[in-house]
PDB file as gemmi writes it, atoms N, CA and C in Angstrom:
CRYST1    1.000    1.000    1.000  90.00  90.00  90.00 P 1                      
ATOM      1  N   UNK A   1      82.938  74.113  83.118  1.00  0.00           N  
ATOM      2  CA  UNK A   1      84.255  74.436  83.601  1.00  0.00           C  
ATOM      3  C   UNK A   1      84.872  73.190  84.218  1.00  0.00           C  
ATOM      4  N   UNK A   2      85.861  72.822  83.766  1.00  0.00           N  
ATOM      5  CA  UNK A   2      86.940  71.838  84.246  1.00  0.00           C  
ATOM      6  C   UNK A   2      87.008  71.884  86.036  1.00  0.00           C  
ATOM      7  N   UNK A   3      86.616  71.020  86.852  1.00  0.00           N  
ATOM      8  CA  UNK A   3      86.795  70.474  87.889  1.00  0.00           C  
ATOM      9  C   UNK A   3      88.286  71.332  88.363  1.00  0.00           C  
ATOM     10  N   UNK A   4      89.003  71.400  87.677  1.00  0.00           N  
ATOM     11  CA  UNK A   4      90.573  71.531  87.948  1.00  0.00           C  
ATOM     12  C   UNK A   4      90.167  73.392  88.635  1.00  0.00           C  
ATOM     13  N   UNK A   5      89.479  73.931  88.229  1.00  0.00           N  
ATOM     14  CA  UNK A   5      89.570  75.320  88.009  1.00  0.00           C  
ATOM     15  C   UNK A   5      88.109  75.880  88.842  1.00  0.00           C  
ATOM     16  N   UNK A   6      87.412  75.148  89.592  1.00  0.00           N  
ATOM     17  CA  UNK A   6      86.196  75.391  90.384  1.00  0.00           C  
ATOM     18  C   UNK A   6      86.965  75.538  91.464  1.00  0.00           C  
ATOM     19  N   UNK A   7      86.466  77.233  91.820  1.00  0.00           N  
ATOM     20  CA  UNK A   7      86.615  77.319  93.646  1.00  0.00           C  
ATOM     21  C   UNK A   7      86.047  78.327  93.570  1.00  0.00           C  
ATOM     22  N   UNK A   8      86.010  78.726  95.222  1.00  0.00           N  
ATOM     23  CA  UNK A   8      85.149  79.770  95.853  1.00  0.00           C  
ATOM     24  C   UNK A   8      85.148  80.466  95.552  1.00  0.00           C  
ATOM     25  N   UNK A   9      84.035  81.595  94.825  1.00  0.00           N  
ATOM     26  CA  UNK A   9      84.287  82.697  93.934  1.00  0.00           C  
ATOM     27  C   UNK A   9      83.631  83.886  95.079  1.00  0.00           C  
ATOM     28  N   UNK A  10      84.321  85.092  95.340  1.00  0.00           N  
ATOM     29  CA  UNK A  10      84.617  86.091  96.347  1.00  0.00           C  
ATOM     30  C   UNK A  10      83.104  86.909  95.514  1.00  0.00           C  
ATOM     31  N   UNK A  11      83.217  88.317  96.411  1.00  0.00           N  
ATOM     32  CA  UNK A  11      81.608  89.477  95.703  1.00  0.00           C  
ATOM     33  C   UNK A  11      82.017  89.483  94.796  1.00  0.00           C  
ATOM     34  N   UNK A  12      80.568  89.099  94.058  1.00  0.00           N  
ATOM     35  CA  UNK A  12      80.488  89.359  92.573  1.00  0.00           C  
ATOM     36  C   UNK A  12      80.784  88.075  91.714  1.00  0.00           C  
ATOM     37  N   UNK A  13      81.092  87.090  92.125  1.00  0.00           N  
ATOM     38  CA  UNK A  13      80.935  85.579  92.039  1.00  0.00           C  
ATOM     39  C   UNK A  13      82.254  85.708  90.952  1.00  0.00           C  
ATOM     40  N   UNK A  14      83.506  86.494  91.178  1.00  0.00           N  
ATOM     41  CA  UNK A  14      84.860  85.935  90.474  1.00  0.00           C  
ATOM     42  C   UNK A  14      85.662  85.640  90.866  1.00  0.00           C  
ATOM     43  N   UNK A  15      86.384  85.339  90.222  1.00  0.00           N  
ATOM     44  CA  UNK A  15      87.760  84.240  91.083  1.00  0.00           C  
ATOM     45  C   UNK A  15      89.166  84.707  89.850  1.00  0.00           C  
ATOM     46  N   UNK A  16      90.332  84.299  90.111  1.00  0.00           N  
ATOM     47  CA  UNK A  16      90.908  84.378  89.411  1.00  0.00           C  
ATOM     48  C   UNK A  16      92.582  83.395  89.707  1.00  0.00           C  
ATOM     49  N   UNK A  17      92.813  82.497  88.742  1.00  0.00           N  
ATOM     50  CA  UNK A  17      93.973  81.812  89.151  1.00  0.00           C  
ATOM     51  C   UNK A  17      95.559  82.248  88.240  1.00  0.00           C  
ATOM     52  N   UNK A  18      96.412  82.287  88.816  1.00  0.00           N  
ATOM     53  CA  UNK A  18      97.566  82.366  88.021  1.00  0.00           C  
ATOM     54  C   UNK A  18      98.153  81.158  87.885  1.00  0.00           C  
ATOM     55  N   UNK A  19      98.440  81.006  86.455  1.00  0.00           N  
ATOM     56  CA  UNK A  19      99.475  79.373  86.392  1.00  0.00           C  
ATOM     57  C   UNK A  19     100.639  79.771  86.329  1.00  0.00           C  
ATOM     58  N   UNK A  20     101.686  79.489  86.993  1.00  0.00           N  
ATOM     59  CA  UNK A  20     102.964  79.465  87.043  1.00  0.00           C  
ATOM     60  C   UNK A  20     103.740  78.290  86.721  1.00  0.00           C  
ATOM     61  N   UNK A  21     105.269  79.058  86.775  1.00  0.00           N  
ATOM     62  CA  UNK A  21     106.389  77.789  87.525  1.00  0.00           C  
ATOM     63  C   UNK A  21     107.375  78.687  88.560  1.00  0.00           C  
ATOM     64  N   UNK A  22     107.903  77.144  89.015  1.00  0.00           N  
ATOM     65  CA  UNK A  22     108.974  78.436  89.559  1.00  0.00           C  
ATOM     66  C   UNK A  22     110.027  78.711  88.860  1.00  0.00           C  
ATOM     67  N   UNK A  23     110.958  80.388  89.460  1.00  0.00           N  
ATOM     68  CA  UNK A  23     112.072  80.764  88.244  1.00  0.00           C  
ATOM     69  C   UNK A  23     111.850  81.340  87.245  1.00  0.00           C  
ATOM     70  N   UNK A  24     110.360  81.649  87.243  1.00  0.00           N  
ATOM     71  CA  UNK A  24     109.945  82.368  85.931  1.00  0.00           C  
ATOM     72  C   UNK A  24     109.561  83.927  86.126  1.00  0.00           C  
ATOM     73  N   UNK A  25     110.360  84.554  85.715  1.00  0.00           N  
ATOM     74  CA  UNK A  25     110.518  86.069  86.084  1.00  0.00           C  
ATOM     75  C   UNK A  25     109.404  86.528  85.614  1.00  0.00           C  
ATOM     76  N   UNK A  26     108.560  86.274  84.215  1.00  0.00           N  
ATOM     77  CA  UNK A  26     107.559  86.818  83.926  1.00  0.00           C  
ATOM     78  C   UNK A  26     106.094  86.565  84.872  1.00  0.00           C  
ATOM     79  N   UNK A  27     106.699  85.462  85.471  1.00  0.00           N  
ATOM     80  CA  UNK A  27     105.726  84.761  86.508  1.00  0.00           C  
ATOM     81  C   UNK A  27     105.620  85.759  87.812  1.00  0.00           C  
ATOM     82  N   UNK A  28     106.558  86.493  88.262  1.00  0.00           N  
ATOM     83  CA  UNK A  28     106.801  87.023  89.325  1.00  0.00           C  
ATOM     84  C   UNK A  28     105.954  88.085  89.105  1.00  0.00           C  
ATOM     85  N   UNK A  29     106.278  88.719  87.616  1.00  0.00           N  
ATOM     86  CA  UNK A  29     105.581  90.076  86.969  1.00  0.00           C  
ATOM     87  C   UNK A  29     104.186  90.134  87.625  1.00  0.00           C  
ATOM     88  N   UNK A  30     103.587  89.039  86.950  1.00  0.00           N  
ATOM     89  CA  UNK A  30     102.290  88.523  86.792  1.00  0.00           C  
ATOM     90  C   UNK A  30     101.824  88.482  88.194  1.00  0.00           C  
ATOM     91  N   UNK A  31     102.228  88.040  89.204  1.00  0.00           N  
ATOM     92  CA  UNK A  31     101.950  87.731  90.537  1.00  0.00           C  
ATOM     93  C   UNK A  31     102.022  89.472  91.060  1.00  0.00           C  
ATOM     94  N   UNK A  32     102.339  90.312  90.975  1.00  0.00           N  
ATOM     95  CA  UNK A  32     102.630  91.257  91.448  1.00  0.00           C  
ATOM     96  C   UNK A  32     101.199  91.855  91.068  1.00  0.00           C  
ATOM     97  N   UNK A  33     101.104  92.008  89.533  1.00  0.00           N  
ATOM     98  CA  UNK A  33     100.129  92.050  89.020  1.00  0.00           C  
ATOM     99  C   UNK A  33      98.444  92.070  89.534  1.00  0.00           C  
ATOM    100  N   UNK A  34      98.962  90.606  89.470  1.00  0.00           N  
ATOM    101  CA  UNK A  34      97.408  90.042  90.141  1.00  0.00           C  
ATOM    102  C   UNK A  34      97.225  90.124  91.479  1.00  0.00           C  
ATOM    103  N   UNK A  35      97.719  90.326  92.501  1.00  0.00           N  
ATOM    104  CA  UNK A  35      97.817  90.144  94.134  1.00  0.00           C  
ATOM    105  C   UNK A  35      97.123  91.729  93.607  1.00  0.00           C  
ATOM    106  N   UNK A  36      97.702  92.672  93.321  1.00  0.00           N  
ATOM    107  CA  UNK A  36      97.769  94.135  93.426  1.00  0.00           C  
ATOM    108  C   UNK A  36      96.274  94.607  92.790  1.00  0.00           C  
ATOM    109  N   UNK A  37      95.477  93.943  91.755  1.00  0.00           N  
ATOM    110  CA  UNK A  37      94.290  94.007  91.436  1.00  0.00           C  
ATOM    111  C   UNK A  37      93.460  93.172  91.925  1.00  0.00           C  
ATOM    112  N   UNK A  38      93.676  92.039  92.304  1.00  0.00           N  
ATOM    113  CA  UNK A  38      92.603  91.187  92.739  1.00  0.00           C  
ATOM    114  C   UNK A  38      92.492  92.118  94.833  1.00  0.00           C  
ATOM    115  N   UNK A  39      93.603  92.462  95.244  1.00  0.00           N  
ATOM    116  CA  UNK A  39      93.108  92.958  96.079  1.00  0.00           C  
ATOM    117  C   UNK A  39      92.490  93.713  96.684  1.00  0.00           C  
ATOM    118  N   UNK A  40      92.958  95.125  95.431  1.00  0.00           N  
ATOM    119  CA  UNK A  40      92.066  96.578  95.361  1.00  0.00           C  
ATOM    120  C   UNK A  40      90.301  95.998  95.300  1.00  0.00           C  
ATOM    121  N   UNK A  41      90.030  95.037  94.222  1.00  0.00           N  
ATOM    122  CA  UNK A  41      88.958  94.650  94.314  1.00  0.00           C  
ATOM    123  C   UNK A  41      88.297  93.512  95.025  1.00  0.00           C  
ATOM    124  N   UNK A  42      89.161  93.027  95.719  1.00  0.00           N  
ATOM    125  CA  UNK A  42      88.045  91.843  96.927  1.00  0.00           C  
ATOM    126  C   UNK A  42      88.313  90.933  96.112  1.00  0.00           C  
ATOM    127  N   UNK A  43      88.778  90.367  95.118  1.00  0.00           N  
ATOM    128  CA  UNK A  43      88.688  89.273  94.540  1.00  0.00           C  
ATOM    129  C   UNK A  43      89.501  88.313  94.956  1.00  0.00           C  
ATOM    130  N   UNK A  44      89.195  87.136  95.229  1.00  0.00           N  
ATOM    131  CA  UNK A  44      90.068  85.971  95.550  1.00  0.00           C  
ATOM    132  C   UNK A  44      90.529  85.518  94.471  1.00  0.00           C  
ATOM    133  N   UNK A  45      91.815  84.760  94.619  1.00  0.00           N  
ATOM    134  CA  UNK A  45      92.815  84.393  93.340  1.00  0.00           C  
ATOM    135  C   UNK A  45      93.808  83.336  94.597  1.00  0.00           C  
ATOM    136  N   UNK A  46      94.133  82.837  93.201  1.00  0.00           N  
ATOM    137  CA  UNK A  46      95.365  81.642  93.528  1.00  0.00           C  
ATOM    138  C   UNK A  46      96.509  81.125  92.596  1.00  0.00           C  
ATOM    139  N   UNK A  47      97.101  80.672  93.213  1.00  0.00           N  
ATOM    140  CA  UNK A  47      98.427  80.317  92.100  1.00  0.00           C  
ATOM    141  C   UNK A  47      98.162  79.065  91.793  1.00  0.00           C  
ATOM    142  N   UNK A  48      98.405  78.532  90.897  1.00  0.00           N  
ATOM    143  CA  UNK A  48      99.068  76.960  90.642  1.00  0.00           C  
ATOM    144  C   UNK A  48     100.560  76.894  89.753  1.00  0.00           C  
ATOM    145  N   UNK A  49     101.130  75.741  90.063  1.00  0.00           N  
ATOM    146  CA  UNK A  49     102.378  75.502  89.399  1.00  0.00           C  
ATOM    147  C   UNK A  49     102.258  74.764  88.686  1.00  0.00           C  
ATOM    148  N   UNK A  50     102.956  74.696  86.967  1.00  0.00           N  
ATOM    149  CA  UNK A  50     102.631  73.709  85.948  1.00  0.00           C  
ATOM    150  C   UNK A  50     103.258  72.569  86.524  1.00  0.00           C  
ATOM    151  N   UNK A  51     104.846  72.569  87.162  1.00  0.00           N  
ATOM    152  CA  UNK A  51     105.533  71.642  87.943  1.00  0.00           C  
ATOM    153  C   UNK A  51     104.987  70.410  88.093  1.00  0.00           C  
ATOM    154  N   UNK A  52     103.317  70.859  88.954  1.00  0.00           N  
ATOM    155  CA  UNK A  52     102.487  70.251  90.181  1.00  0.00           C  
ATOM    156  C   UNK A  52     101.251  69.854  89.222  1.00  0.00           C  
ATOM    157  N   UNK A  53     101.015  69.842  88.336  1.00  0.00           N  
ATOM    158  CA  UNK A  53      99.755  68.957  87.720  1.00  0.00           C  
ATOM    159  C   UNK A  53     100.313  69.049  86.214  1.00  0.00           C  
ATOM    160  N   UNK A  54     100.266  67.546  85.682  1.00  0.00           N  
ATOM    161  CA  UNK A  54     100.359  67.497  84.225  1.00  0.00           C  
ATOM    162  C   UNK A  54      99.528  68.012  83.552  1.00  0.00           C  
ATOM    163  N   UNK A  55      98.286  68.285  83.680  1.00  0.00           N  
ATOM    164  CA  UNK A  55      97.053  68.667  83.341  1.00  0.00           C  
ATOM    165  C   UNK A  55      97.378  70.072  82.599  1.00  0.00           C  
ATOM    166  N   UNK A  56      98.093  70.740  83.517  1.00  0.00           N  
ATOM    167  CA  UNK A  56      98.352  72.229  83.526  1.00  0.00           C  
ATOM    168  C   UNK A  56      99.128  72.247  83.059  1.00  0.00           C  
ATOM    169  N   UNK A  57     100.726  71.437  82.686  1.00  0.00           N  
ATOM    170  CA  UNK A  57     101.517  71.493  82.202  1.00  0.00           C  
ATOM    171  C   UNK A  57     101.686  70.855  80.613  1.00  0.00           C  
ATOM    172  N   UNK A  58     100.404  70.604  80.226  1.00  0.00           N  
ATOM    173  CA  UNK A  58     100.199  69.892  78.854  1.00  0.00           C  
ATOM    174  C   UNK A  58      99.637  70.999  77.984  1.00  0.00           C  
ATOM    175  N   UNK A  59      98.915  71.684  79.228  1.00  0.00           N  
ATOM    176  CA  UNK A  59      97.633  72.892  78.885  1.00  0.00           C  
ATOM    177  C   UNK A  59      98.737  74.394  77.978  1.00  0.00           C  
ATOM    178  N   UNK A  60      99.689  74.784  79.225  1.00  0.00           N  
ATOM    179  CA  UNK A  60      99.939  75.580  79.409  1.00  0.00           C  
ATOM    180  C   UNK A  60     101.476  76.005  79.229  1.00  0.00           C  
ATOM    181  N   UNK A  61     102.203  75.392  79.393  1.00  0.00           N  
ATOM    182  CA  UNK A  61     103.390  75.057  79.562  1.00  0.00           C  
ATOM    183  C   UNK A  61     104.550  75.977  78.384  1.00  0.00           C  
ATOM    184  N   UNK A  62     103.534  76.202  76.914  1.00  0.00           N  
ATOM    185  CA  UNK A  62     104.322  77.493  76.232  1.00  0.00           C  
ATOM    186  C   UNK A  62     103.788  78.363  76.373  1.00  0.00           C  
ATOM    187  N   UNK A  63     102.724  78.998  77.510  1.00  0.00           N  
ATOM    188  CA  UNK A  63     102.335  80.278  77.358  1.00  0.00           C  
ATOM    189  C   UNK A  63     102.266  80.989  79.119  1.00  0.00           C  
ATOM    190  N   UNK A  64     102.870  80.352  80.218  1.00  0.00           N  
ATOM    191  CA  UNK A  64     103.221  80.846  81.035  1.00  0.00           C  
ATOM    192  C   UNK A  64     103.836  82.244  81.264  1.00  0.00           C  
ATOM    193  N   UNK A  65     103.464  82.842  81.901  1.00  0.00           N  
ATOM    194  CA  UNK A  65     102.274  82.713  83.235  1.00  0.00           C  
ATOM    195  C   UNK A  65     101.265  82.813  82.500  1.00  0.00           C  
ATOM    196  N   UNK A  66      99.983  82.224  82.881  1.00  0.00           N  
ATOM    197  CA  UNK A  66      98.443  82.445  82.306  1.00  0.00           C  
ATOM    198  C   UNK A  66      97.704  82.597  83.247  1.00  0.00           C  
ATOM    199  N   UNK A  67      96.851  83.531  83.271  1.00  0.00           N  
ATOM    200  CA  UNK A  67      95.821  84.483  84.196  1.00  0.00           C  
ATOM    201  C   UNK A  67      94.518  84.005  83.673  1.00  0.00           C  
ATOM    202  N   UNK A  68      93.590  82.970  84.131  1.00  0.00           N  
ATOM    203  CA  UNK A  68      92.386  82.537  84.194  1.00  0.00           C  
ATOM    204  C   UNK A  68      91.361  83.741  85.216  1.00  0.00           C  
ATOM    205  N   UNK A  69      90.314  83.873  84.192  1.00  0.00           N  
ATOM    206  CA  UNK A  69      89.201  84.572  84.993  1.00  0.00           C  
ATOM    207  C   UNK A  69      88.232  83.910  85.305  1.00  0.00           C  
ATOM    208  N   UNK A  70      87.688  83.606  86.298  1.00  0.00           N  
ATOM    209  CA  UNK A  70      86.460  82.367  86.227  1.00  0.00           C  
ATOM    210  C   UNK A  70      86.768  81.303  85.491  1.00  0.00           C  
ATOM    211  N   UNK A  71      88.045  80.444  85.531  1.00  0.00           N  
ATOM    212  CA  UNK A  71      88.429  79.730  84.626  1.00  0.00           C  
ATOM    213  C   UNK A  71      88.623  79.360  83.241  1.00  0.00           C  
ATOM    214  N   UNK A  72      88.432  80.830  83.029  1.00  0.00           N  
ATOM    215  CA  UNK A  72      88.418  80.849  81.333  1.00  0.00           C  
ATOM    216  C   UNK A  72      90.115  81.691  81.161  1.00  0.00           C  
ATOM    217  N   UNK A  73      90.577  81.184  80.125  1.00  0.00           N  
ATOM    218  CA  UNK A  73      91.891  81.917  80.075  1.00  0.00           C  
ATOM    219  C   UNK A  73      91.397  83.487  79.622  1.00  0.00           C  
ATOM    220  N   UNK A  74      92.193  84.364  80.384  1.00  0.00           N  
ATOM    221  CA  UNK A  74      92.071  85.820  80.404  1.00  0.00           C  
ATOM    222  C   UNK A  74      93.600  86.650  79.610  1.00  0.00           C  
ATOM    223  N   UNK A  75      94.360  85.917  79.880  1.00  0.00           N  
ATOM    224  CA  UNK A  75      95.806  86.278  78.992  1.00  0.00           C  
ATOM    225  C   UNK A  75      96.666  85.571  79.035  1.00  0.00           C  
ATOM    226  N   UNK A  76      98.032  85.729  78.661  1.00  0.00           N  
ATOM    227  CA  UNK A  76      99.307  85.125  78.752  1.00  0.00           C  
ATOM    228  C   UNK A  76     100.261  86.320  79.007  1.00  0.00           C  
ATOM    229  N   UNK A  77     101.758  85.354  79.186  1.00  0.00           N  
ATOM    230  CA  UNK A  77     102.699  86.101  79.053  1.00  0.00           C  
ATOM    231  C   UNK A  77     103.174  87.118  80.451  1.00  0.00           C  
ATOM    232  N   UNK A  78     102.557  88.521  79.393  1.00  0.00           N  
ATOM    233  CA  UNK A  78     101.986  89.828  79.987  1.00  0.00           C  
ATOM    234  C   UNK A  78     100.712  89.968  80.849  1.00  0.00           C  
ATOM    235  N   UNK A  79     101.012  90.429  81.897  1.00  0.00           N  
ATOM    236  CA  UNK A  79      99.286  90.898  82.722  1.00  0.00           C  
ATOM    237  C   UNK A  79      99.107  92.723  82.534  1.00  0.00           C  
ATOM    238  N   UNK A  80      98.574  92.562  81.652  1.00  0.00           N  
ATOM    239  CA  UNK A  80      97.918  94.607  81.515  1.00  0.00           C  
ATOM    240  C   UNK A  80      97.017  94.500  82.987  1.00  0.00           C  
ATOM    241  N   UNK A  81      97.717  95.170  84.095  1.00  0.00           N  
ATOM    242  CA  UNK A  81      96.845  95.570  84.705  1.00  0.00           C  
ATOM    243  C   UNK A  81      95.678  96.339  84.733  1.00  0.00           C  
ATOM    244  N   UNK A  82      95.494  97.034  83.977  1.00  0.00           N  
ATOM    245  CA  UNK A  82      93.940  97.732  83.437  1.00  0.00           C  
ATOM    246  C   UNK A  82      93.193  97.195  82.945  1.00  0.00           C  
ATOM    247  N   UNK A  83      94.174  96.004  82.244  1.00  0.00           N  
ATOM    248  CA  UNK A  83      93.021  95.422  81.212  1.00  0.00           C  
ATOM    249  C   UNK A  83      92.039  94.073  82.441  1.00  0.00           C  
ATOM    250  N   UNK A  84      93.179  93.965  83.255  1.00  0.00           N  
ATOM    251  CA  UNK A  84      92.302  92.660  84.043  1.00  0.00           C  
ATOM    252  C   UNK A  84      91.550  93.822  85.257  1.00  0.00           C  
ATOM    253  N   UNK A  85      91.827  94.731  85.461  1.00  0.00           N  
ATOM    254  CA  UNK A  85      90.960  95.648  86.623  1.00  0.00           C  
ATOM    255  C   UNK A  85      89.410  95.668  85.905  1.00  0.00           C  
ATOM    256  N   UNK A  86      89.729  95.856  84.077  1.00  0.00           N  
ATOM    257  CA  UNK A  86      88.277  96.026  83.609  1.00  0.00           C  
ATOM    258  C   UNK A  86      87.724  94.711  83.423  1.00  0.00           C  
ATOM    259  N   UNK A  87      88.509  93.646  82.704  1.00  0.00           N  
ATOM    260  CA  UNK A  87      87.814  92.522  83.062  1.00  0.00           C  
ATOM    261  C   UNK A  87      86.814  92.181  84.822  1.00  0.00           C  
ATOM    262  N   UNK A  88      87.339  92.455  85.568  1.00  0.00           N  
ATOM    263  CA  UNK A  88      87.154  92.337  87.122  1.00  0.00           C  
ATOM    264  C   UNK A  88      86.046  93.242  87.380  1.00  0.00           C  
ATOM    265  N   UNK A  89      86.006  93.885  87.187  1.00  0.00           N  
ATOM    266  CA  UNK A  89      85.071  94.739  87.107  1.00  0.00           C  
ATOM    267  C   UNK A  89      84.128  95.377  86.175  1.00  0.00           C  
ATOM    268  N   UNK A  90      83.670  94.000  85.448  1.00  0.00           N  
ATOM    269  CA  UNK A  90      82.913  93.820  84.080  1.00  0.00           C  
ATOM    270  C   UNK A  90      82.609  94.926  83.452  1.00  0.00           C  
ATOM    271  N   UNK A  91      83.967  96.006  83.081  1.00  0.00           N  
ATOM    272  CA  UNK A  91      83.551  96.757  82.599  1.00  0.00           C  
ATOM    273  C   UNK A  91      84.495  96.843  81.163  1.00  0.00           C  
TER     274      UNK A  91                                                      
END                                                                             
């Protein structure tokens, strides 16, 4: 796993990051999204902005917002909240 995407992983050793920008309405979706499942389940999560690292913005930049699970990309776009509650809960 890319250096860029290692951090403290909460019970149950997952983590989860959202890539954003700002102004991006689907971004907002997504954030609502993820705050609202990662919290029901204890999971820590974080944002980043493509803005703020080229890295991310070379990566990512036509498929914003993108929802990393343990640093592996988990979706785009759209966040199915069910679908990342079952990811999260390896089921």
């Amino acid at each position: 796993m890319s250096p860029l995407f290692r951090r403290k992983a909460g019970p149950g050793g997952r983590s989860v990051t959202l890539i954003r920008k700002s102004g991006c309405h689907l971004c907002d979706d997504a954030e609502r999204v993820v705050d609202k499942v990662c919290g029901e389940l204890g999971v820590p999560w974080e944002q980043k902005d493509i803005a703020d690292d080229r890295e991310l913005y070379d990566r990512y930049w036509e498929q914003i917002p993108v929802v990393l699970v343990d640093g592996r990309q988990h979706t785009f776009w759209r966040v199915d909240e069910d679908r990342l509650r079952r990811e999260l809960a390896g089921r």
